[in-house]
C-alpha positions in Angstrom: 0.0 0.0 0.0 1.3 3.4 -1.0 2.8 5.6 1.9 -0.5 7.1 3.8 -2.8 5.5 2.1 -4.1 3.5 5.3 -4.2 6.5 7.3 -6.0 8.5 4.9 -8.2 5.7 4.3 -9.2 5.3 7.9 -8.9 9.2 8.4 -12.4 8.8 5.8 -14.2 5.9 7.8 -13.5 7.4 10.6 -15.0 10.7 9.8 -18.0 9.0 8.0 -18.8 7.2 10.5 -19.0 9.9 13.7 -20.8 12.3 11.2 -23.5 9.4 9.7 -22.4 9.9 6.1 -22.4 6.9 3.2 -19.2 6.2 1.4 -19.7 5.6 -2.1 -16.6 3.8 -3.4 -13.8 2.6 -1.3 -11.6 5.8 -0.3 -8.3 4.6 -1.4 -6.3 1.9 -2.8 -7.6 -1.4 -2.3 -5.7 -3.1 0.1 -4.0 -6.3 -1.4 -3.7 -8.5 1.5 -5.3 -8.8 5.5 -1.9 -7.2 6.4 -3.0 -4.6 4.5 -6.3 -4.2 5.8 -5.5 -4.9 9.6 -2.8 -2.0 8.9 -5.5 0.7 7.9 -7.6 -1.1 11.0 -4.8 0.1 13.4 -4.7 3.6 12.3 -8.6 4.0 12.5 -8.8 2.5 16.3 -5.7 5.2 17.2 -7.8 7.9 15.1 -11.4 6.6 17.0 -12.5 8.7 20.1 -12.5 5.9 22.4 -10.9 2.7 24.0 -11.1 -0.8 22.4 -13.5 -2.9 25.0 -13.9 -6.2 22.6 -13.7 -7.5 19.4 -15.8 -9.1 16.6 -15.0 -12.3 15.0 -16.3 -12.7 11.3 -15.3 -15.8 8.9 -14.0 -15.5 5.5 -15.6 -16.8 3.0 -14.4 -20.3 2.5 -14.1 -19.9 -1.3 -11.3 -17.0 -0.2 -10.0 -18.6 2.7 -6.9 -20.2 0.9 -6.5 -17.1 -1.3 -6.1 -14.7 1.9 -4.5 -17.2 4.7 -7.1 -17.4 7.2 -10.3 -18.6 7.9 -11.4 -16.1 10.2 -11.5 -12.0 10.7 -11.7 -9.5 13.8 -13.2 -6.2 14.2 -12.6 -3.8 17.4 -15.9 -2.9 19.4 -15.4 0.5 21.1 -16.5 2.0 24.7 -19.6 3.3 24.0 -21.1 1.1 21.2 -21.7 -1.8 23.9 -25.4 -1.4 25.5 -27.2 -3.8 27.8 -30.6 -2.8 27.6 -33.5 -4.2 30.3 -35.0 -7.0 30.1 -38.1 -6.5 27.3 -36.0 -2.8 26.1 -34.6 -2.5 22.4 -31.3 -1.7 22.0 -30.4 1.4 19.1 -28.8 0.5 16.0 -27.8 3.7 14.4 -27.4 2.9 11.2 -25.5 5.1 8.2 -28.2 5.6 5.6 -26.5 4.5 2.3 -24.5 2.7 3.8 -24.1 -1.0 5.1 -26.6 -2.2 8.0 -26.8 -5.9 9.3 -28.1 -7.6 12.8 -26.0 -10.7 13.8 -27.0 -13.2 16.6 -24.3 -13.8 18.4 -22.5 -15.6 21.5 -20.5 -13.5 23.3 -17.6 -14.3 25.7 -16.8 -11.8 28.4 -13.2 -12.5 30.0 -12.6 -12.6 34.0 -8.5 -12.3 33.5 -5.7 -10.5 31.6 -4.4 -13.3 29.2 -0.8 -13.4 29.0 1.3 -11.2 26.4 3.4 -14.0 24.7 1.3 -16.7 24.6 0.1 -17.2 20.9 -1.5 -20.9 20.3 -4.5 -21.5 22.7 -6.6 -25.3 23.3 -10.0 -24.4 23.5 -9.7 -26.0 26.8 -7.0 -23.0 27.6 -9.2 -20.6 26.5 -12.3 -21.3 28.7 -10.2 -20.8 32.2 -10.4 -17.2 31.3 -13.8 -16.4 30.8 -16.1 -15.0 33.3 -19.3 -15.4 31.7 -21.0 -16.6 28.3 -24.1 -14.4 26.8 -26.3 -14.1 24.4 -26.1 -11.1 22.2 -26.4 -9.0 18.8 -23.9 -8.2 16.7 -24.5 -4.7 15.1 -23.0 -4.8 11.8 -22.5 -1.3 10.1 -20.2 0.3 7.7 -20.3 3.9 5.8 -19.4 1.6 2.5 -22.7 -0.2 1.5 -20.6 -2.8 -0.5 -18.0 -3.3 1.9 -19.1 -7.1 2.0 -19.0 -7.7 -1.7 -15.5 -5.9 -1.8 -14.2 -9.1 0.1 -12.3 -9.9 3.9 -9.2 -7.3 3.0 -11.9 -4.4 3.5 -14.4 -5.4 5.8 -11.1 -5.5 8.5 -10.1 -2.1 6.8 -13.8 -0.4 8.5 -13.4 -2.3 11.7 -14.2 -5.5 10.4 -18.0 -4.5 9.6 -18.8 -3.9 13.4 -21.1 -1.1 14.8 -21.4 -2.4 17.7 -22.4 -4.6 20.4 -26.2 -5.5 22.2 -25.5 -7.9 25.3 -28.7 -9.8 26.5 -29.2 -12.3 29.4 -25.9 -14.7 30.8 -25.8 -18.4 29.5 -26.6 -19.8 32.6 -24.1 -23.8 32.9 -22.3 -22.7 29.6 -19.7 -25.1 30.6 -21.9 -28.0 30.1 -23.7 -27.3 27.1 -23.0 -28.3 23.5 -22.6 -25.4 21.1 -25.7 -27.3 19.2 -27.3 -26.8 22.0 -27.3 -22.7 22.2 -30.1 -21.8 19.3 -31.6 -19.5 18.1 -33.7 -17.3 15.6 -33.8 -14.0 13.7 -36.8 -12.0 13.4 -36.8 -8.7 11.3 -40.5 -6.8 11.7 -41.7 -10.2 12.8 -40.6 -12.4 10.1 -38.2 -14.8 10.4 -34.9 -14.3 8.5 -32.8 -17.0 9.6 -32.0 -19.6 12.4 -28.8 -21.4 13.9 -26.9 -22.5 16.7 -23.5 -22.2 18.0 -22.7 -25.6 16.4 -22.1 -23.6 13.4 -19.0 -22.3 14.3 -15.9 -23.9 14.0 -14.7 -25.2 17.5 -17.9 -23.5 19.4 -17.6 -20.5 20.9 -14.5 -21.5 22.6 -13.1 -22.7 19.7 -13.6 -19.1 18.2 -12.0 -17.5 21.3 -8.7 -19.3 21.4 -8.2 -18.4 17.6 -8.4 -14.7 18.9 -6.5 -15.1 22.2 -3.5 -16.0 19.8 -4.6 -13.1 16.4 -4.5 -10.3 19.2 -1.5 -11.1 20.9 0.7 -11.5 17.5 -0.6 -7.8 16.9 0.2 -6.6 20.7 -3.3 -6.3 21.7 -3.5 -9.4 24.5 -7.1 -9.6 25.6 -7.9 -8.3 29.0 -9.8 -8.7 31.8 -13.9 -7.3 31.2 -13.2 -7.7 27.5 -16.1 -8.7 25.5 -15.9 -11.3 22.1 -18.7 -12.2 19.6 -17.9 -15.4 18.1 -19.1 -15.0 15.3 -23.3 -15.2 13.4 -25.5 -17.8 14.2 -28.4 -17.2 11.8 -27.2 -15.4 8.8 -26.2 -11.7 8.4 -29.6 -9.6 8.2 -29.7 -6.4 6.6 -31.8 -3.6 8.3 -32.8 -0.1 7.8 -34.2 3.1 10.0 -37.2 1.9 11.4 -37.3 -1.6 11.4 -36.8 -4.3 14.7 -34.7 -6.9 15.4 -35.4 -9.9 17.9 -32.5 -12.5 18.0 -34.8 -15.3 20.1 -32.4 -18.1 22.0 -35.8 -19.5 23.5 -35.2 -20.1 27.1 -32.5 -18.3 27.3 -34.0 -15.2 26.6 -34.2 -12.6 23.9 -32.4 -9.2 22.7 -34.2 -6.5 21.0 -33.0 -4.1 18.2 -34.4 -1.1 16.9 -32.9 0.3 14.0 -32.6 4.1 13.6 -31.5 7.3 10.9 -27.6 8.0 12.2 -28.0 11.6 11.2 -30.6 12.2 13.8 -29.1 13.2 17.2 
């Protein structure tokens, strides 16, 4: 990538995004590889006006996964962007008209302990001594770029891997005992069902999904630390919204989170 060009690329998401206005074709050089678009990444979180609190996981699409090197993508999630609404309240998605909109269900891992700075392959088995709690959750996928999904892995993790955001619902009550299969779920959009899943449909479960990251953040310097918060990755699909409509992501028993989806531009 030319000299500058990531910064001045994220310079533009970054301003898009905090004043609610679409891109309309990537601002910049493509970037050729992940490297590439993890390096624009880093200069948007240092330009973003607040601290990293989690990350997204996304996968690649398998018929890319060779082409790129990996089979999996992160996103940061920022202070500020995470809500935990009451029980039977909506979350707000503020959504960038002309732009890219999505709900995700999701599990989400919150971690009880700093993990440790050099350590870079993680067991699944590893991995679940340091969580605090499991949840159920919604993903909040948003971009200024409406075609940042057709433009491939490289620059989804260019605009913070696709991510918005973060709605926590209810704690997985006995997480340690249950089969991913077991954690489904459903995706409603103005009451019609747009897709359903479990965690069985991610590779490794949820915990599976958090050892891969343990070991991505700490090759880049970013260890994961205590209270931080990880979606593992969509359950049910990826469901595009726009201002006005509602979300449920329904995990039955469990409980259920509510999204409304609103005009960025409004204050």
């Amino acid at each position: 990538m030319p000299e500058g060009a990531a910064l001045a690329i994220a310079r533009r998401f970054v301003d898009a995004r905090t004043g609610g206005e679409a891109v309309t074709t990537f601002p910049g050089p493509l970037p050729q590889t992940l490297a590439e678009g993890y390096e624009t990444q880093e200069a948007a979180i240092g330009l973003w006006p607040g601290e990293v609190v989690g990350w997204k996981i996304g996968k690649v699409p398998p018929a890319v996964q060779a082409e790129v090197g990996e089979t999996r993508l992160v996103g940061p999630i920022f202070e500020g962007r995470v809500q935990q609404p009451a029980p039977g309240e909506a979350g707000t998605f503020r959504t960038i008209p002309g732009g890219f909109a999505a709900v995700e269900a999701e599990v989400v891992i919150r971690l009880a302990k700093d993990a440790p700075a050099n350590k870079y392959e993680w067991t699944p088995e590893e991995a679940a001594e340091l969580v605090a709690e499991m949840l159920i959750g919604c993903e909040m996928a948003g971009s200024p770029l409406a075609t940042i999904n057709e433009l491939g892995p490289r620059v989804v993790v260019s605009d913070f891997g696709n991510n918005a955001g973060l709605i926590l619902g209810p704690p997985i009550p006995g997480w340690r005992e249950r089969a991913p299969e077991s954690l489904t779920c459903r995706t409603l959009v103005n009451g019609v069902e747009v897709g359903t899943g479990s965690a069985g449909n991610l590779e490794g479960g949820p915990l599976g999904c958090l050892a891969w990251i343990l070991g991505h953040t700490a090759r880049r310097g970013r260890p994961l630390r205590a209270g931080a918060l990880i979606t593992t990755g969509q359950l049910t699909g990826i469901h595009d919204v726009a201002p006005g409509d509602r979300a449920v992501i329904d995990f039955g028993a469990l409980g259920q989170v509510l999204c409304t989806a609103t005009d960025a531009r409004n204050k």
